[in-house]
N, C-alpha and C positions, 0 to 999 in steps of 0.2 A: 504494500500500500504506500503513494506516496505521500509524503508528506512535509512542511518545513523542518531548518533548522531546528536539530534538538537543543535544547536551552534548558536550563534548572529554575527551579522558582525559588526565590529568594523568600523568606516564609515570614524574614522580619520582617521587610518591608513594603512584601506583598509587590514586587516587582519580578520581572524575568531578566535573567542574569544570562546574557548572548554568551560569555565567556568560558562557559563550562558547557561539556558535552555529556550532557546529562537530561533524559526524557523523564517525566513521572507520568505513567502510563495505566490506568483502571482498565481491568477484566473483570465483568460478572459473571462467573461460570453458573448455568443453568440449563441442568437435564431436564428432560418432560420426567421421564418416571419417578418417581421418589414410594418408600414404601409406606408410610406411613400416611401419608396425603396424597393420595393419586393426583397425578397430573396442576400441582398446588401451584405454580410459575402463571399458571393459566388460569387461577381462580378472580375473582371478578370480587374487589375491595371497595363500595363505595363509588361505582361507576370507575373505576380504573381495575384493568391487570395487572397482580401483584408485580409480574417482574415490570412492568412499565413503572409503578411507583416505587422502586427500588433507583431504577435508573432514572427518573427524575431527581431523586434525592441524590445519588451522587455527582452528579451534575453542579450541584449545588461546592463540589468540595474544588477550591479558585484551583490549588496544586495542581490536580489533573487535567491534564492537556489535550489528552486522548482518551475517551471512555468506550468501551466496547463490551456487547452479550456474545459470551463464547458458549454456544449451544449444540446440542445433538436435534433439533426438532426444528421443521422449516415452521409449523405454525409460530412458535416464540420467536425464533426470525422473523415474521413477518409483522408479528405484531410488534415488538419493538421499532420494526425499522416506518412500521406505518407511524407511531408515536415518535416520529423523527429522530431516532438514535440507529447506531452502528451493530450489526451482529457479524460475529463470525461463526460456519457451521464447524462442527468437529467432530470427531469418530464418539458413535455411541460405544465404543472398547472402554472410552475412557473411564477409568478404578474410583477418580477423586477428581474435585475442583482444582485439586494444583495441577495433574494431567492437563485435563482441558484446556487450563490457560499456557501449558508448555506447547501445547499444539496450536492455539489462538498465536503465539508467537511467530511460531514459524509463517504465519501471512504477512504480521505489522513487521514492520523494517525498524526493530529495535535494537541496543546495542549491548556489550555487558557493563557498559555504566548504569544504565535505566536502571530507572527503581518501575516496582511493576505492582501495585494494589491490587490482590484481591477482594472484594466487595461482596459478600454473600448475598444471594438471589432470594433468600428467603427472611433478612432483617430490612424492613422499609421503613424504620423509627429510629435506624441508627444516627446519631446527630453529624452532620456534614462537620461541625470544628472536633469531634472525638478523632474520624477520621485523618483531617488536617492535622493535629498534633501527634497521631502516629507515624506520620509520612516525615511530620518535622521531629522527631526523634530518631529513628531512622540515618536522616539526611545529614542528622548532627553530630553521631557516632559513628566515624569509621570502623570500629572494633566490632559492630552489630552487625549482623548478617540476615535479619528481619524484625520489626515488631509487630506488636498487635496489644489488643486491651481488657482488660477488666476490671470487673466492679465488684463491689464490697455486698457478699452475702447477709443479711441480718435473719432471716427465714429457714429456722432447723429442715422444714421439710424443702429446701431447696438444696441444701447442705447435703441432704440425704439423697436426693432424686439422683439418680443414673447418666440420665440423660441432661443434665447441667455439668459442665465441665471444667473442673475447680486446677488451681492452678498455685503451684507456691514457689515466691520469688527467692534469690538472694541478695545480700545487703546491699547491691547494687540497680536491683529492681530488672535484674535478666530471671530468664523461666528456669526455676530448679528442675518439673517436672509438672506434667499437665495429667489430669487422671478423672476418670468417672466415678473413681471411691470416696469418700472423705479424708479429704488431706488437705490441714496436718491433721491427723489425727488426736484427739484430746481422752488420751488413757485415763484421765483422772476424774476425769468426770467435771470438773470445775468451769469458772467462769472465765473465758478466754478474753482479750483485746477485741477491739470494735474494730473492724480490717481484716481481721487474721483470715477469715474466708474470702477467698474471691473467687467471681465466677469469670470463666473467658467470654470473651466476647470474641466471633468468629469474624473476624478480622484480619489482613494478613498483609503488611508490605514487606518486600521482599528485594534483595540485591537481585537483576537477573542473573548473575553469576550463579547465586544458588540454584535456582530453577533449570540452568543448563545443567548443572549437575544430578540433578534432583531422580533419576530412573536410575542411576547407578549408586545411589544412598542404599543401605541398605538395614531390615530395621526388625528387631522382635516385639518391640512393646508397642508400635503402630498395630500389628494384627492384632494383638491381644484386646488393647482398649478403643482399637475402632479410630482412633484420633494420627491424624496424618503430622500434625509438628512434633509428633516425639519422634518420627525419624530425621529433622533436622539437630534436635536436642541429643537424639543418640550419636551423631556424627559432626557433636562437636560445633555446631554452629549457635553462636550467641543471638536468642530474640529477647528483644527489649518488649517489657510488658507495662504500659501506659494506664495507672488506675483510677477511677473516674467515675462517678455517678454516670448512670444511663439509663432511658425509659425504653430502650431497646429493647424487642422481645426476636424470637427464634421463631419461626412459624412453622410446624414441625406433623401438628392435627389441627383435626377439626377446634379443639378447644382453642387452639392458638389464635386460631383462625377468628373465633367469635370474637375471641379478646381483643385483637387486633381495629375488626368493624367497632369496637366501643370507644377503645381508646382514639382513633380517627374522630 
């Protein structure tokens, strides 16, 4: 695809900086099938389709230069590109959303400086500045190799739930380890710190250097807990984790789903 001069955004002052050969680049990877929510990318929110209100709101984040739907399904194609955005099609092979956007690559004419957002297909409540100061933490540490963000559980039975994905840093605020269990775990039974839980938010900027790499990673606690950043965490690559209130939800069921129509 062609396109201008890559350029970096300057995030203090909110200008583009011609000097550095650096793109910040969005991909929303978005299957049609999902198992939980059939066919959920194409669910109807309030007079819009969820992935369209997905890709409006990132739209919204100034960094991204270039937004794109990296999809397995010409209907999500078509409906995106009718609501005036970008898609790219991609092999339904593909395992995960990092997949996808490794093959959404190989069309954009990107470099291994780019930083490369993934935007999850299924959070349209994600705040566009949580987004922006993951790109600008990222941009700001050269020793990081991706971030991403979470927020502060207060909710035992969220704590508890499976399917929220809890996360615990080191004193530098990088990912010790990302898990579906409760961790840390509180053996004592006592009254913990107000923070000590966070939940991830699916979220992910990323050097594309990683992502070149990323099919020859190789990883045991990814199959296990179902979660694709523990195979950068296994191989040694540093994600900065950004922590932060958020009204963000996951839309995952039908409940999600309702929650979602209320909170709009």
């Amino acid at each position: 695809m062609a396109r201008g001069p890559k350029v970096l955004w300057n995030l203090e002052r909110g200008t583009w900086n011609n000097r550095v050969c650096m793109n910040i680049i969005g991909i929303i990877p978005a299957r049609l099938k999902s198992s939980r929510l059939p066919e959920k990318m194409l669910r109807m929110v309030k007079g819009k389709l969820l992935i369209v209100r997905v890709y409006e709101n990132a739209k919204k984040v100034r960094s991204i230069r270039e937004l794109y739907v990296a999809t397995d399904s010409v209907e999500i194609k078509k409906a995106v590109e009718k609501a005036g955005g970008r898609a790219i099609m991609t092999p339904k092979t593909c395992k995960s959303g990092t997949e996808r956007i490794r093959e959404a690559l190989k069309v954009i004419d990107a470099n291994m400086n780019d930083i490369v957002v993934n935007i999850q297909g299924d959070e349209p409540l994600l705040e566009p500045k949580l987004i922006e100061k993951a790109v600008k933490a990222l941009v700001s540490d050269r020793f990081c190799d991706a971030a991403t963000l979470a927020c502060p559980i207060t909710e035992k039975k969220e704590i508890e739930d499976p399917s929220v994905v809890k996360v615990v840093l080191d004193s530098k605020g990088n990912a010790l380890y990302f898990s579906r269990s409760v961790i840390p775990y509180n053996r004592d039974g006592g009254r913990v710190q107000n923070g000590t839980y966070l939940k991830h938010i699916g979220l992910y900027v990323y050097r594309k250097s990683v992502l070149d790499r990323w099919l020859k990673l190789g990883s045991r606690y990814e199959r296990i807990e179902k979660l694709e950043q523990l195979r950068m965490l296994e191989n040694g690559c540093r994600i900065k984790v950004i922590t932060a209130k958020s009204r963000s939800i996951g839309i995952d069921t039908a409940g999600d789903l309702a929650k979602l129509k209320k909170l709009i």
